[in-house]
N, C-alpha and C positions, 0 to 999 in steps of 0.2 A: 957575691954569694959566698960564704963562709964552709966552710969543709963540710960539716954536719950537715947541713943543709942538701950539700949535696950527694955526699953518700945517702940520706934518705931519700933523696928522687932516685939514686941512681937503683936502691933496692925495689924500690915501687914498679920501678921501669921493667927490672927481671920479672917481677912477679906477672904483671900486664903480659908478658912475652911468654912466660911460663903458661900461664890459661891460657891466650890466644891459640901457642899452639899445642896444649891439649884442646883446645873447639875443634880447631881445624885436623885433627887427626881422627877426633870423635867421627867425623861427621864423615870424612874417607874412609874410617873402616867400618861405620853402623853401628859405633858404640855406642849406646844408650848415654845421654846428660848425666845424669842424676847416676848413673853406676856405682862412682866414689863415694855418695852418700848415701847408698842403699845398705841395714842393717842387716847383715846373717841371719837368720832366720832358721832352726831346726825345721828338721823334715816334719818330726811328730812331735807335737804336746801330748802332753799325758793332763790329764784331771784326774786328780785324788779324791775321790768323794765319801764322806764317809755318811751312812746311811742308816736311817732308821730301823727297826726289823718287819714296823706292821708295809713298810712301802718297800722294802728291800727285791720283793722278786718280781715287782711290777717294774720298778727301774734300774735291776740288774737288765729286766730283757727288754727295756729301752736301751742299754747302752749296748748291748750286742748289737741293736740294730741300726743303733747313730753309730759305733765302730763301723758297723758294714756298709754304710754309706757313703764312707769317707769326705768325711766334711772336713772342708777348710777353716781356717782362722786366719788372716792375714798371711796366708800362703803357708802354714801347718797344717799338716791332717792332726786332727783331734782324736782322742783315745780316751776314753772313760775307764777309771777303776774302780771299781765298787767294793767300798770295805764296810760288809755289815756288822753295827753295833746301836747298843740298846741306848736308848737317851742319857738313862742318868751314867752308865757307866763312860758314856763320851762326855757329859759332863766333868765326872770325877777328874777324868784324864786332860781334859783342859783348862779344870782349877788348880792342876798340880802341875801342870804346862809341860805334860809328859810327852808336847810330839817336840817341844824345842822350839819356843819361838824365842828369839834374840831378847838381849836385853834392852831397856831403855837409849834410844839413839844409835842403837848399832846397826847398820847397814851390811849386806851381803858383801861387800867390795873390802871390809873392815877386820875379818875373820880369817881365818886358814883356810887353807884348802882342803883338810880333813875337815875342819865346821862346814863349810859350806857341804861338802859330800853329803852331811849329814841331813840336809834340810832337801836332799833329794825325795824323802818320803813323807815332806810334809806335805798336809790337809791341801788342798787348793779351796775346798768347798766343805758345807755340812748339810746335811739334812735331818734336823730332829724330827722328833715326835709335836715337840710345840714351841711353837715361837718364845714363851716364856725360859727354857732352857736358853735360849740364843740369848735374851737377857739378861739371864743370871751367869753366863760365858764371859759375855762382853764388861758386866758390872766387876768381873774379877780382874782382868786383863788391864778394864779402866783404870783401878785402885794399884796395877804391878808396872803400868807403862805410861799412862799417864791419859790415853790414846785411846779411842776405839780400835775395836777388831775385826766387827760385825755392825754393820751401818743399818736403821732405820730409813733413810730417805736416799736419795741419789739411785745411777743405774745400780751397785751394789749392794742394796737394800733387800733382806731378806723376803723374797717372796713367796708364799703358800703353793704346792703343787700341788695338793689332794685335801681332801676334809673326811674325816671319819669321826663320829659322835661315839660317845660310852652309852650305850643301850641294856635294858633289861634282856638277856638269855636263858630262857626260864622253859624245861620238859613240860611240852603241853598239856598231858596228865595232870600234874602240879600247878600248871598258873590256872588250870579250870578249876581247881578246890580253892587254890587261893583268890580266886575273885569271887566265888563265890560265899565265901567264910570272912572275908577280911576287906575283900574290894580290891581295888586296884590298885596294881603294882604299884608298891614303891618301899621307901627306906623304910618305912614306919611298918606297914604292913610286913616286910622280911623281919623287920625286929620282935613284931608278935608270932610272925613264925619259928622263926630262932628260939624263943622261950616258952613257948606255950610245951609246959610239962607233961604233956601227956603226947607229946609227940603229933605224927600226920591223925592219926585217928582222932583227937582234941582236936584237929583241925576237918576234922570231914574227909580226912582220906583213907587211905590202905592203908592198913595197918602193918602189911611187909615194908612199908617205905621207911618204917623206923621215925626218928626225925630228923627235922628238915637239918639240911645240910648248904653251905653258902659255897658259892667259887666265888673267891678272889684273886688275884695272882699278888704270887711274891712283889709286894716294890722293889726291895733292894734286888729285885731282878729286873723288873719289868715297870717301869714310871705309870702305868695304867691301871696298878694297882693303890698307887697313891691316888691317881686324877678319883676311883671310884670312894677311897676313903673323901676326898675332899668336895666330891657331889653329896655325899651322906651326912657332912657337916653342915655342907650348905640347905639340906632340907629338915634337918634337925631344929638350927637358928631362923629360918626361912626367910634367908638373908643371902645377897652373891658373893661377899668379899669375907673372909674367913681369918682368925689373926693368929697367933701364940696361944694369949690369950685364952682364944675360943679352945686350941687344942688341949689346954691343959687344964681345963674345965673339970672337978670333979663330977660334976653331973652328966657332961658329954664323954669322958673318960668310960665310966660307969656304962650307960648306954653304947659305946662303941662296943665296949669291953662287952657284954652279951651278945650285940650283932657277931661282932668277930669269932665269937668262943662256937658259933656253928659252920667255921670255914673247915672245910677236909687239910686232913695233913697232904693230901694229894694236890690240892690246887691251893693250899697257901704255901707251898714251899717248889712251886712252879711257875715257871714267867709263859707258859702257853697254854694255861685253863682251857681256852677253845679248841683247842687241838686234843686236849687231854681230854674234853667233852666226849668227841671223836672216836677218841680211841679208848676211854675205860669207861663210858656211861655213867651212869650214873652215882657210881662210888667217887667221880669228883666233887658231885654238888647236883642238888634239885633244879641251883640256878643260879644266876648273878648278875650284874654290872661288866656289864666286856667291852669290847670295842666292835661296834658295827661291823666293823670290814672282817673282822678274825671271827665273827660270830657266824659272817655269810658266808667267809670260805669253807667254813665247817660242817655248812646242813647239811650238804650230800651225803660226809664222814657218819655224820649221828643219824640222819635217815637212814643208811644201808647197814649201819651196825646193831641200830636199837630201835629200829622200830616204831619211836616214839619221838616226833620232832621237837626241836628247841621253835619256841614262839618269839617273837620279838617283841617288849612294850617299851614304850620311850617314857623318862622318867619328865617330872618337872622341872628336877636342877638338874642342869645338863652339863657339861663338863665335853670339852672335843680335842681331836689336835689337831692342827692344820700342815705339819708338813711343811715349813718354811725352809727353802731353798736359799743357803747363806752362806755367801764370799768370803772368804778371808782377808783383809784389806791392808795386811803389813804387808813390809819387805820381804819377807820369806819365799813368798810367789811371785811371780813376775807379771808382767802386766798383758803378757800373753797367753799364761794359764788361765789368767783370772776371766782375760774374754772369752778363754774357749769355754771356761765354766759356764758360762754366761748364755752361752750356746747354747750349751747344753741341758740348759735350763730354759730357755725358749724351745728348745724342741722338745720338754717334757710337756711344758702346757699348749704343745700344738692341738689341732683339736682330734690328731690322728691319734696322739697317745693318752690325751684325758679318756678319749672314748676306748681303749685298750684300758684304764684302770678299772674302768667299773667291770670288768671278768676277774678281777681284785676284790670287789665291795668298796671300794671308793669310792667317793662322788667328786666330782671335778672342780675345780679352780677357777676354768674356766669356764663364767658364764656364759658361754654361745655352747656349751654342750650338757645337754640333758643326761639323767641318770636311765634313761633311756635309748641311748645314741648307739646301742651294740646289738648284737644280738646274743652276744653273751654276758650283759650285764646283770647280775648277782641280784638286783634292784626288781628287775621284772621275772626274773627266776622265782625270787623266792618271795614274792607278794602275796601267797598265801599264808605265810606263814606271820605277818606282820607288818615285812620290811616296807616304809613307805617314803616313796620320789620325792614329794616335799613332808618337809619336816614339820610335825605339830609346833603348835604354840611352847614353846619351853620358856624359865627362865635360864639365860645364861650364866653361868659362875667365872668369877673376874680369875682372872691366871694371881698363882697361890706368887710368895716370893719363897727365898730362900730360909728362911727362916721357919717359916709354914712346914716346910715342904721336910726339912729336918727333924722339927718337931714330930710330925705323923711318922716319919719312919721309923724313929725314936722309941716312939710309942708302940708301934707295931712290933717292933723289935725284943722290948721290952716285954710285952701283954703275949703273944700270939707265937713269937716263933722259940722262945722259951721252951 
């Protein structure tokens, strides 16, 4: 047997002797096996979530109450943060990769210790308004890293936690003149309101009403101001998929251009028209395109102030967002935030807290729970007034892209806040 040979049996032999007797010490003093290979574990995960504004106070006070829970994650208590912000402005901030995610191939182990500190406050999670934002995130990140950021299919796959439709919000005084003088709600019928020169009384109303006046909300505040400009395209062409093109249509220009020229300076230069319904009546607007959920949190506001209730009509082109709950899937997070987020997004569509959204005007996600399921659901409150559990026949409009979605603001920007 040659030297080499046997200095390598002779290290083998130490090693054999080495484990042995760590077995046999293990097992005298009740040390767990597997101790040496158990990883460290913090006590708390934190989830970063950054949050849309129409679901923000339904799942800020979900996460009070999964904090007070104290759920585990593979031996972490979980912590939710909730940072609310509006779609397109979390959009901006993650085309401009303003929370800091690494460059192409750089990993956390690869940076400084001041870089990594930094990534302390990055995102774990997101929740827009509509899953289309999540695509037009992910289509930028794709084009700077090469990688997704935001997955379609797998456990990390953005999933929907709530649905809320853009609905007609219309002073019931005013939608009874105008079905009675024009028919039913819709784009066409508000654009013969809009223009008809002689005001509510050409139209069959009071003549104190002046004329008719539109809420829309600011886009470049509120992305629901765009969704209701891109249902108005869609029933214009009466068509779901909407292009440039379409938007820079002298004809459709023209035509927006009078719709729009009866928005109030009050609700086109505000991202919370429903609220602003609320609280200044009627110098907002006679009525408009809102969002479900912001329309029904508000009835009680416009009942006890004015008197005269907002009615709800559902349009034909319908325009929604769903609230897709979406993982971050670089390196930046660890693979322990990302389950706890995970969590924490099984416990939004539990059916304990779907049925806790609809005191939101939400309707749930999840199908085993009815818009019915509470007793404070918003759904069966306000049935007089419109709101209905299942949704009419609509046609649905295809989610706008980026280029769409520039163009209309563009426009808006241009025409209206001028």
């Amino acid at each position: 047997m040659n030297r080499t040979r046997l200095i390598f049996i002779s290290i083998i032999a130490v090693a054999v002797l080495i484990v042995a007797g760590s077995l046999i010490w293990r097992a005298a003093t009740g040390t767990p096996v597997d101790a040496g290979l158990t990883v460290e574990r913090p006590e708390t995960v934190t989830v970063r979530l950054i949050v849309a504004l129409p679901v923000e106070p339904w799942v800020r006070a979900a996460a009070e109450r999964f904090n007070a829970s104290n759920k585990l994650v593979e031996g972490s208590q979980v912590q939710v943060e909730v940072i609310a912000m509006d779609g397109l402005t979390a959009l901006g901030r993650w085309d401009r990769n303003d929370f800091g995610a690494l460059p192409a191939g750089t990993t956390p182990d690869q940076i400084t210790e001041a870089e990594r500190a930094g990534l302390v406050n990055f995102p774990t999670a997101w929740i827009p308004d509509s899953r289309y934002l999540v695509e037009l995130a992910n289509a930028s990140y794709k084009e700077r890293l090469g990688r997704d950021v935001f997955l379609t299919d797998g456990q990390y796959r953005a999933k929907p936690i709530a649905i809320s439709l853009f609905t007609w919000g219309i002073y019931a005084s005013r939608a009874d003149v105008l079905q009675k003088s024009l028919g039913e709600v819709s784009w066409e019928t508000i654009h013969q309101a809009a223009t008809a020169s002689g005001g509510w009384p050409e139209l069959g109303g009071d003549p104190a009403w002046g004329f008719f006046k539109l809420a829309v909300p600011d886009p470049s505040k509120n992305v629901g101001g765009l969704a209701a400009m891109i249902a108005a395209a869609g029933e214009y062409y009466g068509r779901t998929d909407i292009s440039v093109e379409d938007v820079t249509n002298p004809e459709f220009q023209k035509w927006l251009g009078e719709l729009m020229g009866a928005v109030t300076n009050i609700s086109g230069g505000s991202a919370y028209t429903a609220e602003d319904f609320a609280l200044f009546g009627y110098s907002v607007g006679d009525g408009g395109q809102l969002l479900e959920s912001d329309l029904l949190q508000n009835m009680q506001g416009v009942l006890t102030r004015w008197e005269d209730p907002l009615v709800i009509r559902y349009p034909q082109f319908v325009t929604w967002f769903d609230f897709p709950f979406t993982v971050w899937v670089g390196p930046e997070t660890s693979a322990l935030e990302k389950n706890a987020a995970l969590e924490f997004q099984r416990y939004l569509l539990s059916e304990g807290e779907q049925a806790a959204a609809l005191a939101s005007g939400l309707r749930p996600a999840n199908p085993d729970v009815a818009v019915t399921a509470s007793n404070d659901s918003l759904f069966v409150k306000w049935a007089d007034q419109g709101v209905q559990q299942v949704v009419p026949r609509t046609t649905a409009m295809r989610s706008p892209d980026r280029d769409v979605l520039l163009a209309l603001l563009r426009w808006y920007e241009l025409n209206v806040t001028k």
